[in-house]
C-alpha positions in Angstrom: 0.0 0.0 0.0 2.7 2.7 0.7 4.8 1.5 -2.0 2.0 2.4 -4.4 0.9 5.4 -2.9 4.9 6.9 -2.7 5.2 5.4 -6.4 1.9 7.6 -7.2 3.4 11.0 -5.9 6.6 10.8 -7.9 4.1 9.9 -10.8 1.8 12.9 -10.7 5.2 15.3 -10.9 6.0 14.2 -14.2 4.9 16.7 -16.2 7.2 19.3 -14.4 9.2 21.4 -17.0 13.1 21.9 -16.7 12.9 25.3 -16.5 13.3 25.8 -12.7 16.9 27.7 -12.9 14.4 31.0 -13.7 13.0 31.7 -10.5 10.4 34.0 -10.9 7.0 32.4 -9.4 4.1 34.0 -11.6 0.9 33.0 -13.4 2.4 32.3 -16.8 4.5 29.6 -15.0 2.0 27.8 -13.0 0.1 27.7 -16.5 3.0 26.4 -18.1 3.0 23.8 -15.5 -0.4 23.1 -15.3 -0.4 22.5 -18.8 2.6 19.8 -18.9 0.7 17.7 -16.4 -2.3 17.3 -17.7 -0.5 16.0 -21.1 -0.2 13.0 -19.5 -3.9 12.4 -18.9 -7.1 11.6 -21.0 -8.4 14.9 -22.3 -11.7 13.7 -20.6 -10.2 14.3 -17.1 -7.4 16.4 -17.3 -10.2 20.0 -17.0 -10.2 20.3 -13.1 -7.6 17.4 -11.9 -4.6 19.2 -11.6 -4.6 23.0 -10.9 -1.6 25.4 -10.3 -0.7 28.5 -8.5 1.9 30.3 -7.5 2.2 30.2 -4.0 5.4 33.1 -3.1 8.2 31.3 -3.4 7.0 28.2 -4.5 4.6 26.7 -6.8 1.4 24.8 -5.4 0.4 21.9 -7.3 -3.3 21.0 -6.3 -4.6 17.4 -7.5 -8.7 16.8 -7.3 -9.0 13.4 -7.1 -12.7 13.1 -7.4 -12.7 14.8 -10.8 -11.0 11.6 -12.3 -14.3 9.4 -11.2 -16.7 12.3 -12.8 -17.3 9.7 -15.7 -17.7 6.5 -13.3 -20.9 4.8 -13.4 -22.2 5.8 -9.9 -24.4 2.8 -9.9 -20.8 0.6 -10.1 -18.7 2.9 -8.5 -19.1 5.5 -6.0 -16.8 7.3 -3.4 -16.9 10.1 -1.2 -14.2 11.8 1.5 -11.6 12.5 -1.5 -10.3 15.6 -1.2 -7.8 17.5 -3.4 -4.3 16.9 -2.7 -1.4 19.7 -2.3 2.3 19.4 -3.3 4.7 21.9 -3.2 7.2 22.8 -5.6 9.9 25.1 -5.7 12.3 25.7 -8.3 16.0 25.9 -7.7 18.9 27.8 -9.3 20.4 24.2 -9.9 17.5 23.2 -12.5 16.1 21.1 -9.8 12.9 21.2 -7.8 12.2 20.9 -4.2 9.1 18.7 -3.6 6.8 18.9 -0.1 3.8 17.6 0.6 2.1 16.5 4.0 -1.7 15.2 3.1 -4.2 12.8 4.4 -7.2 10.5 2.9 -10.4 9.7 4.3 -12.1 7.8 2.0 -15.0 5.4 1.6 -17.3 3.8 -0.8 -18.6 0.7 -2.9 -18.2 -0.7 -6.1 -19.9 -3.8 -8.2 -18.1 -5.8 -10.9 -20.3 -7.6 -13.3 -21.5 -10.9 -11.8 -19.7 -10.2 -8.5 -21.5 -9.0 -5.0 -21.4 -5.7 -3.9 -18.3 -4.6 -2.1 -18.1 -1.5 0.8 -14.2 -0.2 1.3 -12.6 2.4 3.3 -8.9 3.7 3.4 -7.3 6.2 5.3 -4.0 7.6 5.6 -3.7 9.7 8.7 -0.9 11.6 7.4 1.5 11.2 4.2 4.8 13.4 4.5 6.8 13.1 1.4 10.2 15.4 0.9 12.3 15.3 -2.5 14.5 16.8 -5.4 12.3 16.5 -8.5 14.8 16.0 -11.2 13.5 17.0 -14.7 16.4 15.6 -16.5 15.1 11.8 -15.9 11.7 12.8 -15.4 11.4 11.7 -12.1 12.1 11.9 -8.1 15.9 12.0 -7.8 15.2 11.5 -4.2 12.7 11.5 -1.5 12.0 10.9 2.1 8.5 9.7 3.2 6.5 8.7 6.4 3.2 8.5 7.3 1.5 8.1 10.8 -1.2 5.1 10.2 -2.9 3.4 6.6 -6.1 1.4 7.3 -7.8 0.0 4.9 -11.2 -2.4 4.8 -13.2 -3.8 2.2 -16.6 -5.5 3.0 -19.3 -8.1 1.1 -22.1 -10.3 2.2 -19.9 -13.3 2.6 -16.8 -11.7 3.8 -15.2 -8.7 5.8 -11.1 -7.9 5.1 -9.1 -5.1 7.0 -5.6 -4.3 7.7 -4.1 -1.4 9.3 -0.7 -0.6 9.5 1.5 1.9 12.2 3.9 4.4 11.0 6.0 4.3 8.5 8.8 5.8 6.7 10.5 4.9 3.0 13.6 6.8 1.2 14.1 7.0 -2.3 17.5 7.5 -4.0 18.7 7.5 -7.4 21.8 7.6 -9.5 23.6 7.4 -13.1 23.3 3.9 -14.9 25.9 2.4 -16.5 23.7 3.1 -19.5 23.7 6.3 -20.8 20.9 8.1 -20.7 19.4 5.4 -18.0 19.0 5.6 -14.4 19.2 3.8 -11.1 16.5 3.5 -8.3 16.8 2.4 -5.0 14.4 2.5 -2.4 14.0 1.4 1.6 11.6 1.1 4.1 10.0 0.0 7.4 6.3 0.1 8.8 5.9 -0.3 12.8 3.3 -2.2 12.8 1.0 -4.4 10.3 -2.4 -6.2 11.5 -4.9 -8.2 9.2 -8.2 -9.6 9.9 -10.0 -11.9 7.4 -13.9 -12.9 8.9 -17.1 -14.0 6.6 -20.0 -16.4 6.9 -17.6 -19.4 5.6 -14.6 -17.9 6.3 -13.7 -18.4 10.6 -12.3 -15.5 11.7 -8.2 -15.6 11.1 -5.7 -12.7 12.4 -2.0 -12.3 10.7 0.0 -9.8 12.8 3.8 -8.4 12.4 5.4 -6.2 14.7 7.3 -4.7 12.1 7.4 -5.1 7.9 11.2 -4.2 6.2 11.2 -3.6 2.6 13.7 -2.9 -0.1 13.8 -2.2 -3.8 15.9 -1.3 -6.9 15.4 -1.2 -10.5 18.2 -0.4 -12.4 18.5 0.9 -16.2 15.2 2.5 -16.6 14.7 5.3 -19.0 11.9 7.5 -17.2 11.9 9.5 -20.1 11.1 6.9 -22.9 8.3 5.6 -20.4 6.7 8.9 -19.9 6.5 8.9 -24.0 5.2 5.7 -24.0 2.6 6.7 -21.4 1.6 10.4 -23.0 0.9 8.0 -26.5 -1.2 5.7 -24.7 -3.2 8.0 -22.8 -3.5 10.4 -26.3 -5.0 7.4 -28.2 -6.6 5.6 -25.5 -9.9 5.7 -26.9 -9.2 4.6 -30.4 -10.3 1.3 -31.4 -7.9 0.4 -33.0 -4.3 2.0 -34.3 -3.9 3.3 -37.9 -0.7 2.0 -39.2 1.3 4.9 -39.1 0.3 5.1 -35.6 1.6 0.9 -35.2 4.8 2.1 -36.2 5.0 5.0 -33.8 4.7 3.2 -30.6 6.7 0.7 -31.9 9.6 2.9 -32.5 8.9 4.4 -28.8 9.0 0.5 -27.8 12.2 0.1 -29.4 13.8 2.9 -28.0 12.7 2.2 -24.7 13.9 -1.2 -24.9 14.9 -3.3 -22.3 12.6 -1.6 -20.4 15.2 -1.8 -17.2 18.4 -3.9 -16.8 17.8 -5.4 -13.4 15.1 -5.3 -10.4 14.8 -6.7 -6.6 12.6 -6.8 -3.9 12.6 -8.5 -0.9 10.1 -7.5 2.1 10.3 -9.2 5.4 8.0 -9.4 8.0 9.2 -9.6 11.6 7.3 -11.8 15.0 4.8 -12.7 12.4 1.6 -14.2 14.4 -1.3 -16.1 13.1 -4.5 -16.4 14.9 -7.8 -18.3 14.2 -10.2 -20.9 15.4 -7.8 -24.0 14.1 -4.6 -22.5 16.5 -2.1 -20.3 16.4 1.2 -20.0 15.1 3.8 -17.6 13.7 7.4 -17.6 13.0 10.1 -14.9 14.1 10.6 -13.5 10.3 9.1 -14.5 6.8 10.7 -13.1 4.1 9.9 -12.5 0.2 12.3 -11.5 -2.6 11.8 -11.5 -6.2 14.6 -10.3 -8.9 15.7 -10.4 -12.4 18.7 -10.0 -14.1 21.1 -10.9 -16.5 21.3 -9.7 -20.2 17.7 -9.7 -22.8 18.8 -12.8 -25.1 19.1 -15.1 -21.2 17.5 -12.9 -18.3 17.0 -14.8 -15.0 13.7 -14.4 -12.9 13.9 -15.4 -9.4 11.4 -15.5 -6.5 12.0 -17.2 -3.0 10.4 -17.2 0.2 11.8 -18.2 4.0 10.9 -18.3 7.2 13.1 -18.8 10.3 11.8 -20.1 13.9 8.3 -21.3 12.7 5.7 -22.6 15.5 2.0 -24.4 15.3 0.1 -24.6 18.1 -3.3 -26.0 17.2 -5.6 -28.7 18.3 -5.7 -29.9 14.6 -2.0 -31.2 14.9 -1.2 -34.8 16.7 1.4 -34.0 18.8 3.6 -37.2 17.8 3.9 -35.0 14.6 4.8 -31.9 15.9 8.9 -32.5 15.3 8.1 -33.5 12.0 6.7 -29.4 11.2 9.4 -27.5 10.0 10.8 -24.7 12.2 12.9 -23.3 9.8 12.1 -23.2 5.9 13.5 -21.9 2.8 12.5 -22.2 -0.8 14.5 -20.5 -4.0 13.1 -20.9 -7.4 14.6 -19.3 -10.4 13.5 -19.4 -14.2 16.5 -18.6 -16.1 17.5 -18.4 -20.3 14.7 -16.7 -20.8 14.9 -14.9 -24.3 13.3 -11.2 -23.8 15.4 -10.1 -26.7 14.1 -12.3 -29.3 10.5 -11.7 -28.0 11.1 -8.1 -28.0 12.2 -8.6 -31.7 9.0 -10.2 -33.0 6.9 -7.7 -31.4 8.3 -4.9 -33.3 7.3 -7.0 -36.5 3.4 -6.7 -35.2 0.7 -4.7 -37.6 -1.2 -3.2 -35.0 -3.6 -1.8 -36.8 -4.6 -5.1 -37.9 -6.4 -6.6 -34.3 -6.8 -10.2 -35.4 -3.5 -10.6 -37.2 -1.6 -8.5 -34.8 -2.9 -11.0 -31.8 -2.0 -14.1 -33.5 1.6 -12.2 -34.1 1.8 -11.8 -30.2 0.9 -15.2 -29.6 4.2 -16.6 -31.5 6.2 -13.6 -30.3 5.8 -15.1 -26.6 7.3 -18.3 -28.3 9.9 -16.7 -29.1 10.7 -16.3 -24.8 12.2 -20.4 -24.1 15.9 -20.3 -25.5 15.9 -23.5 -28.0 12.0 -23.9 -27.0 13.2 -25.6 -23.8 11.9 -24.3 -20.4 14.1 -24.0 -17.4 13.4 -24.2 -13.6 16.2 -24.0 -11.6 15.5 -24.5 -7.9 18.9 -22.9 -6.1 17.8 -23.6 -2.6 15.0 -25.6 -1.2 15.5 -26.7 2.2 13.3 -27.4 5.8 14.5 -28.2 9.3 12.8 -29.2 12.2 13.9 -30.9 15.8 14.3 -34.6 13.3 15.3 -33.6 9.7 17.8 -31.1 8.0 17.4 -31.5 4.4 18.7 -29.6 1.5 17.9 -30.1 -2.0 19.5 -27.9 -5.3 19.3 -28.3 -9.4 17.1 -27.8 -12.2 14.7 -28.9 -14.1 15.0 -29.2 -18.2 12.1 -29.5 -21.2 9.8 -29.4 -23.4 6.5 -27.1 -21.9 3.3 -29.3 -21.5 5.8 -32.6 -22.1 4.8 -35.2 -19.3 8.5 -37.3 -20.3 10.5 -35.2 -22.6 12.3 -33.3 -19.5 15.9 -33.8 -17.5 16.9 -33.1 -13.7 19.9 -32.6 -12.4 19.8 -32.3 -8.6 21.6 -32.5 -5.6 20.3 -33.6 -1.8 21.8 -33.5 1.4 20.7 -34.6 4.6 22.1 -33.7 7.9 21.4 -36.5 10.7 20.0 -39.0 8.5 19.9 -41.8 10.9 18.1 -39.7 13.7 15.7 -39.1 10.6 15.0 -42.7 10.0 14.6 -43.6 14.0 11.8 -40.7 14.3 9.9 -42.2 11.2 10.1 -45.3 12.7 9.1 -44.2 16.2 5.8 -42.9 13.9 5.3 -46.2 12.3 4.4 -47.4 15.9 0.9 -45.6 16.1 1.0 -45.5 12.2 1.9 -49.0 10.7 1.8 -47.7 6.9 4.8 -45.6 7.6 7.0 -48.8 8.0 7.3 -48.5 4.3 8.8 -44.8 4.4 11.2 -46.2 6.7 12.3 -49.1 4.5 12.6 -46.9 1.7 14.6 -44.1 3.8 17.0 -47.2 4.3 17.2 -48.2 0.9 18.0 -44.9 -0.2 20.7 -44.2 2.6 22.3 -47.2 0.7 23.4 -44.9 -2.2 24.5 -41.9 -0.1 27.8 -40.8 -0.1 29.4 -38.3 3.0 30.5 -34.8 2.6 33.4 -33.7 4.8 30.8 -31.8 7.1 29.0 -35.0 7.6 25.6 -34.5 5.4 25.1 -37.8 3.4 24.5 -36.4 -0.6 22.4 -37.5 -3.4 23.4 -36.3 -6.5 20.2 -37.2 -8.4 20.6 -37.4 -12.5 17.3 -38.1 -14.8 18.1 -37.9 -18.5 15.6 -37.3 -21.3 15.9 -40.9 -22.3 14.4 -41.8 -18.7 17.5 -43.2 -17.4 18.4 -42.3 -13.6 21.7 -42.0 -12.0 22.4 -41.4 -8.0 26.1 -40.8 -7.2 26.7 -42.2 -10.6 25.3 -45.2 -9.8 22.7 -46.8 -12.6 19.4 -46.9 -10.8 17.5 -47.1 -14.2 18.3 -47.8 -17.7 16.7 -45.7 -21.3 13.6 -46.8 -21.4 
């Protein structure tokens, strides 16, 4: 939520011209200003959204957020409590702007989605802070400092109530010089104090996710702000048109092209902190949980990865036998990575699209996408996937090569390590007294033990191989022939 919101404000400033460096605060300024900013919004709204004024020494930049929903179909969508925004901006002898702003939203409403129930929200923000340096240069926030006392936020149907609410907060923004010229560099940090969530409905019992704290981080490297606010002014100018003429096709295709990549490298990773869950079933929690996604690496092979851990997991609930409480991991960690992917190639293939042709320009799409496996193979890598509890430590790490929607024409490589393996097997068979059908777990845990091998540090390994010809291999051994 305050990612978006920050993300918003730097948005909204775009149209700032780089003429700060003359300092003279009149009425033919604010107009020019006035008039750069509503550029980049449909003509239907721009009359009344964004109004400026000089304000001394300083420009004030007025945004009335209810005249963007002037069009909305009340009897889908209606609001009220919006009231106009207020940033300030003052020029500098440097070329740069000043930005300040401290505002609040008290908002509340309902909308209804075709075939959906009726759904009553509210959000508030007590109070949003922002300080920067608008540079016009890149079109953007060169830097920023944010905070805001409290965000709540609640959305209601017949069958089901959702809030959250979340303490004060602060984020900074920072920028610099890519190594691409003309490109820039984002970076951004944060922390909220406090973050609560309650989910309740007729079917739904009533479960509570608290964290005393939430940390989040993010960069994007190699964007060209400039090329996107292009892109955007050309979509908003012909956003009504059903359909492009061709002249037009090659236009934002050309736009496309110089905009491409897009950005050179992105990561997040949020973590939550004494995370508590609540509900009818138990209760449990974990002392972080974290989140990170990235991707990197050059256009013709980018990488996408995603992971997710959590360290010092508990479960206390009436729904768990205790004889398998040990086996519930209290720490966990899962990596997962799609790399080779081929952005280059797919970017190519778009640019040979006819837009102004719908039907052939979506087939066109379809087989640019093709274009996104590197030698139409698909690639999962899994870097890190491991859980440990009071009777396991396991490890497992490799990938997984083939053919998409191919139930056999695939390959693994992967490695597995096991720390303790013998205090593993006892605890299964401990198990297998109240649960017979787990003797066969523990014969097999033995079998398998057979073709481990032991690292210096102790851990038996697996290295796991599974060939396209069906063949399987563990520690080179011949477990299966081609089929």
């Amino acid at each position: 939520m305050q990612l978006k919101t920050i993300s918003a404000t730097g948005v909204i400033l775009l149209g700032l011209v780089s003429t700060a460096a003359a300092v003279d605060i009149n009425q033919q300024g604010a107009k020019d200003i006035e008039t750069n900013l509503s550029k980049l919004l449909p003509k239907d709204v721009a009359k009344g959204f964004v109004t400026v004024n000089p304000a001394g020494t300083r420009y004030e930049i007025i945004y009335d957020f209810a005249k963007l929903l002037k069009k909305v179909d009340q009897a889908s969508f209606s609001i009220k409590g919006l009231t106009p925004w207020s940033i300030f901006a003052t020029p500098e002898e440097s070329g740069l702007w000043t930005i300040e702003g401290n505002n609040s939203l008290d908002a509340s409403g309902s909308f209804k989605a075709p075939g959906q129930p009726k759904t009553d929200f509210t959000y508030a923000i007590d109070s949003l802070v922002s300080n920067g340096v608008f540079d016009p240069a890149i079109s953007y926030l060169k830097s920023g400092d944010f905070s805001s006392k409290a965000v709540r936020f609640s959305s209601k149907t017949e069958q089901e109530e959702v809030s959250a609410e979340t303490g004060p907060s602060n984020y900074k923004l920072t920028s610099s010089d890519s190594e691409l010229q003309g490109r820039t560099n984002f970076a951004g940090s944060g922390t909220i104090s406090s973050f609560v969530e309650k989910v309740s409905g007729k079917e739904v019992p009533p479960v509570e996710i608290r964290a005393d704290s939430v940390d989040f981080a993010a960069a994007v490297n190699g964007v060209s702000v400039n090329d996107f606010r292009d892109i955007l002014a050309f979509l908003i100018a012909h956003s009504e048109e059903k359909k492009l003429r061709r002249a037009e096709s090659e236009e934002i295709k050309d736009l496309l092209r110089k905009s491409f990549p897009l950005m050179t490298s992105l990561n997040e990773t949020v973590t939550l902190n004494k995370v508590s869950i609540s509900s009818v079933a138990g209760n449990g929690g974990a002392d972080s949980v974290d989140y990170n996604i990235g991707m990197s690496g050059p256009t013709d092979s980018m990488r996408f990865d995603f992971g997710m851990a959590a360290k010092q997991i508990n479960v206390n609930s009436a729904l768990l036998p205790e004889v398998y409480a040990p086996f519930v991991p209290q720490e966990l960690d899962v990596q997962l990575a799609f790399p080779e992917l081929n952005l280059a190639a797919v970017g190519e293939e778009l640019m040979k699209v006819d837009l102004s042709d719908e039907k052939k320009s979506s087939a066109e799409s379809d087989k640019a996408f093709e274009k996104l496996l590197s030698g139409g193979d698909m690639v999962m890598a899994f870097p890190k996937i491991s859980a440990k509890s009071s009777v396991y430590d396991a490890e497992i790490s490799g990938e997984v090569r083939g053919t998409p929607m191919s139930k056999s024409d695939y390959s693994l490589k992967a490695s597995i390590l096991a720390r303790d393996f013998d205090k593993t097997i006892t605890a299964i068979q401990d198990l297998a007294k109240s649960n017979p059908e787990l003797n066969q777990v523990s014969f097999g845990l033995m079998m398998v033990k057979g073709f481990g091998k032991t690292d210096p540090d102790g851990r038996q390994r697996w290295d796991v191989s599974v060939a396209r010809d069906g063949s399987v291999t563990v520690n080179d051994q011949v477990i299966k022939g081609a089929d």
